[in-house]
Backbone as numpy.savetxt, mean C-alpha at the origin, in Angstrom:
# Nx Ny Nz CAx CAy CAz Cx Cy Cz
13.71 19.16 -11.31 14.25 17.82 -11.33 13.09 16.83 -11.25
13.04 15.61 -12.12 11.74 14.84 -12.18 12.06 14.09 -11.11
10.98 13.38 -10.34 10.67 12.75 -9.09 11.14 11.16 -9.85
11.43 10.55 -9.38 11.00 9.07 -9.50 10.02 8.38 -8.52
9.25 7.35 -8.87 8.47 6.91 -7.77 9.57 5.63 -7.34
9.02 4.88 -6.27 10.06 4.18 -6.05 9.14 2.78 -5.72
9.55 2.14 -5.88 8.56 0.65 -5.23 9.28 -0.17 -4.75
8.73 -0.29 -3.22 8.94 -0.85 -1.80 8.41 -2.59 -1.84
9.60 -3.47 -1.48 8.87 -4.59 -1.16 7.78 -4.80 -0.10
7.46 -5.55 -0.45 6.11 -6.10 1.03 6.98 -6.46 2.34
8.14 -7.04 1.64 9.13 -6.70 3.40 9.88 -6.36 3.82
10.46 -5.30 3.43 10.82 -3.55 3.37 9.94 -2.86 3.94
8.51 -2.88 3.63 7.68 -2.24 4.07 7.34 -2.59 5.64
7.30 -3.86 5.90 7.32 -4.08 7.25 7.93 -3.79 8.11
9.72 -4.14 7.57 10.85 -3.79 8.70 10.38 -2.63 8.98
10.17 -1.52 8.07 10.03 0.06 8.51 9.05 0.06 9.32
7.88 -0.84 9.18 6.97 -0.50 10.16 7.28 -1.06 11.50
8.00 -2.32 11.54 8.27 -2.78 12.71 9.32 -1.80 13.64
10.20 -1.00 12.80 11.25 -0.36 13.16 10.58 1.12 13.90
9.72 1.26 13.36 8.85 2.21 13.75 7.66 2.10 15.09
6.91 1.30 15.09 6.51 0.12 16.36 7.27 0.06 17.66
8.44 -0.38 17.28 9.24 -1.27 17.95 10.07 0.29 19.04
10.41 1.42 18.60 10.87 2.04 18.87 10.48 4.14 19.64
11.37 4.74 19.95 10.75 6.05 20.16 11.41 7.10 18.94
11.65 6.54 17.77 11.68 7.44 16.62 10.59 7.83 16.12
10.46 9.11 15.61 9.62 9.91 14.55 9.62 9.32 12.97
8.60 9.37 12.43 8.12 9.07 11.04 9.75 9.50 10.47
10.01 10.76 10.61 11.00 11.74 9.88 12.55 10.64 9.94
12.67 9.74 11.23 13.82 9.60 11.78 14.36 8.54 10.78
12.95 7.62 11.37 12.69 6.47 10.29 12.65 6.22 9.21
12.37 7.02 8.10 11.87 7.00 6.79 14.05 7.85 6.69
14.35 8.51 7.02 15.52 9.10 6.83 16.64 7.56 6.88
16.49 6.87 8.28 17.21 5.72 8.04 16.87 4.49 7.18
15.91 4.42 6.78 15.28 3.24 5.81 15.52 3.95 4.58
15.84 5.19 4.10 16.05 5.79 2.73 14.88 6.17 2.13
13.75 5.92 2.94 12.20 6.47 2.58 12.48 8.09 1.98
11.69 8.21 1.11 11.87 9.61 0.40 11.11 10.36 1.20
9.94 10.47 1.94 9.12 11.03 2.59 8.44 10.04 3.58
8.32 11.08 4.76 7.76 10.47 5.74 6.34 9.92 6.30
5.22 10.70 5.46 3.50 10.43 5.02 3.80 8.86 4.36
4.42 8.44 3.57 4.94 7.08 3.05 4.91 6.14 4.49
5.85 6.34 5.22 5.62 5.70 6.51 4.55 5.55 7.58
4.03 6.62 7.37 2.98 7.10 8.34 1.18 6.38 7.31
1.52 6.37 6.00 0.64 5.60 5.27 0.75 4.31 5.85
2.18 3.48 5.70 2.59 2.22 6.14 1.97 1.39 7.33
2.27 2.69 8.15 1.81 2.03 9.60 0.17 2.40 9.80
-0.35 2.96 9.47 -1.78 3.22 9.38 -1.88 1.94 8.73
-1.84 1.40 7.14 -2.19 0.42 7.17 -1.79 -0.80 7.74
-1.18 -1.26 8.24 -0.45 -1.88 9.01 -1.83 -2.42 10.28
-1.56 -1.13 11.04 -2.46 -0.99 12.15 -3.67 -1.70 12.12
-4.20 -1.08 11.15 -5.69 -1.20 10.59 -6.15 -3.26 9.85
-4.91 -3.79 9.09 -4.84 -4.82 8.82 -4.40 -6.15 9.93
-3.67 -5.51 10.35 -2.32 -6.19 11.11 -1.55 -7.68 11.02
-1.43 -7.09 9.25 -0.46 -7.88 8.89 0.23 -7.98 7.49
1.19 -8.66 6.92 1.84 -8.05 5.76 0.97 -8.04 4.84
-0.32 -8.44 4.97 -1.45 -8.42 3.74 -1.48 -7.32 3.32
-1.29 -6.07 4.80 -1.57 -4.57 4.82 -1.22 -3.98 3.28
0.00 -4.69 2.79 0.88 -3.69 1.62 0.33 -4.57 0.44
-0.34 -5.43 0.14 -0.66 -5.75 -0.97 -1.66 -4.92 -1.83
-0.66 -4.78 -2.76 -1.66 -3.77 -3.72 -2.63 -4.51 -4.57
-3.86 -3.58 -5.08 -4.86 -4.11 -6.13 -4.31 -3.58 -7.33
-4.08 -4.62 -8.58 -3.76 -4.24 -9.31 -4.59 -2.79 -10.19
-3.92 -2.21 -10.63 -4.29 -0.92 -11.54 -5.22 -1.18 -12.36
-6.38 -0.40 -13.01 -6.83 -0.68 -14.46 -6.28 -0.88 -15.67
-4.60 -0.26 -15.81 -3.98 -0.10 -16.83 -2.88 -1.38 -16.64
-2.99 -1.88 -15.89 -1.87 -2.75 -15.35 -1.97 -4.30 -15.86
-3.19 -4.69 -16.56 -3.25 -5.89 -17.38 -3.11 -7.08 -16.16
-3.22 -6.90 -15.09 -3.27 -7.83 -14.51 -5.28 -8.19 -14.15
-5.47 -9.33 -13.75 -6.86 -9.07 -13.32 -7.15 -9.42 -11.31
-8.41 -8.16 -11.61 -7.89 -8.09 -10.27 -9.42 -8.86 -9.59
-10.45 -8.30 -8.59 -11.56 -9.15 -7.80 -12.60 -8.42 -8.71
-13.17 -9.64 -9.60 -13.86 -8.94 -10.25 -15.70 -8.33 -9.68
-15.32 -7.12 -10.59 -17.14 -6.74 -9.78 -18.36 -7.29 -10.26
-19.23 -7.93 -9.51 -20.50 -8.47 -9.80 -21.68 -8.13 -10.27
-21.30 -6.03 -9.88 -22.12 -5.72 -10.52 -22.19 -4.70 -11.28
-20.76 -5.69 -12.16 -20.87 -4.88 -14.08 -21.27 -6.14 -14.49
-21.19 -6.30 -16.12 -21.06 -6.95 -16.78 -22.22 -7.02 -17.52
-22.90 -8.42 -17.83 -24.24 -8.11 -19.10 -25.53 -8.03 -17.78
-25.99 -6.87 -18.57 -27.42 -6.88 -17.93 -28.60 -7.07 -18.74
-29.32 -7.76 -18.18 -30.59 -8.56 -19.25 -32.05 -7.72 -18.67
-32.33 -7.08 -19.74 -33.88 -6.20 -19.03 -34.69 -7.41 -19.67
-35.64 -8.35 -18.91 -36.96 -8.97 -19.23 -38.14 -7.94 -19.55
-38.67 -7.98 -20.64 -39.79 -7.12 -20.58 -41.16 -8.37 -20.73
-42.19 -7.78 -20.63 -43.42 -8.73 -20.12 -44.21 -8.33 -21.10
């Protein structure tokens, strides 16, 4: 049976983490009542969460394939060799 991926709002993602925080449930309990497909999903959540501490945590960088533009790097682009 093919998987679907699923995509979580930025505050969806919080309640679960707050719900998770806030309480003495397991990853398993939580992700079961929020409809989370797996519980590492949650346990990703709140790690970043933790680590940020705040809804910034869930903002994604856009993809390479994703046509959006994302922080660009400074050090691609044209490089100029001077020779002497």
């Amino acid at each position: 049976m093919p998987r679907k991926n699923n995509s979580y709002t930025n505050d969806f993602k919080l309640e679960v983490v707050q719900a998770y925080l806030a309480g003495n449930e397991s990853y398993i309990s939580i992700a079961k009542r929020f409809g989370v497909q797996n519980k590492t999903q949650v346990e990703r959540w709140v790690k970043k969460f933790k680590e940020v501490g705040t809804i910034e945590a869930f903002n994604r960088l856009p993809s390479s394939g994703s046509g959006e533009k994302g922080v660009k790097n400074p050090l691609k682009g044209n490089v100029f060799i001077l020779r002497v």
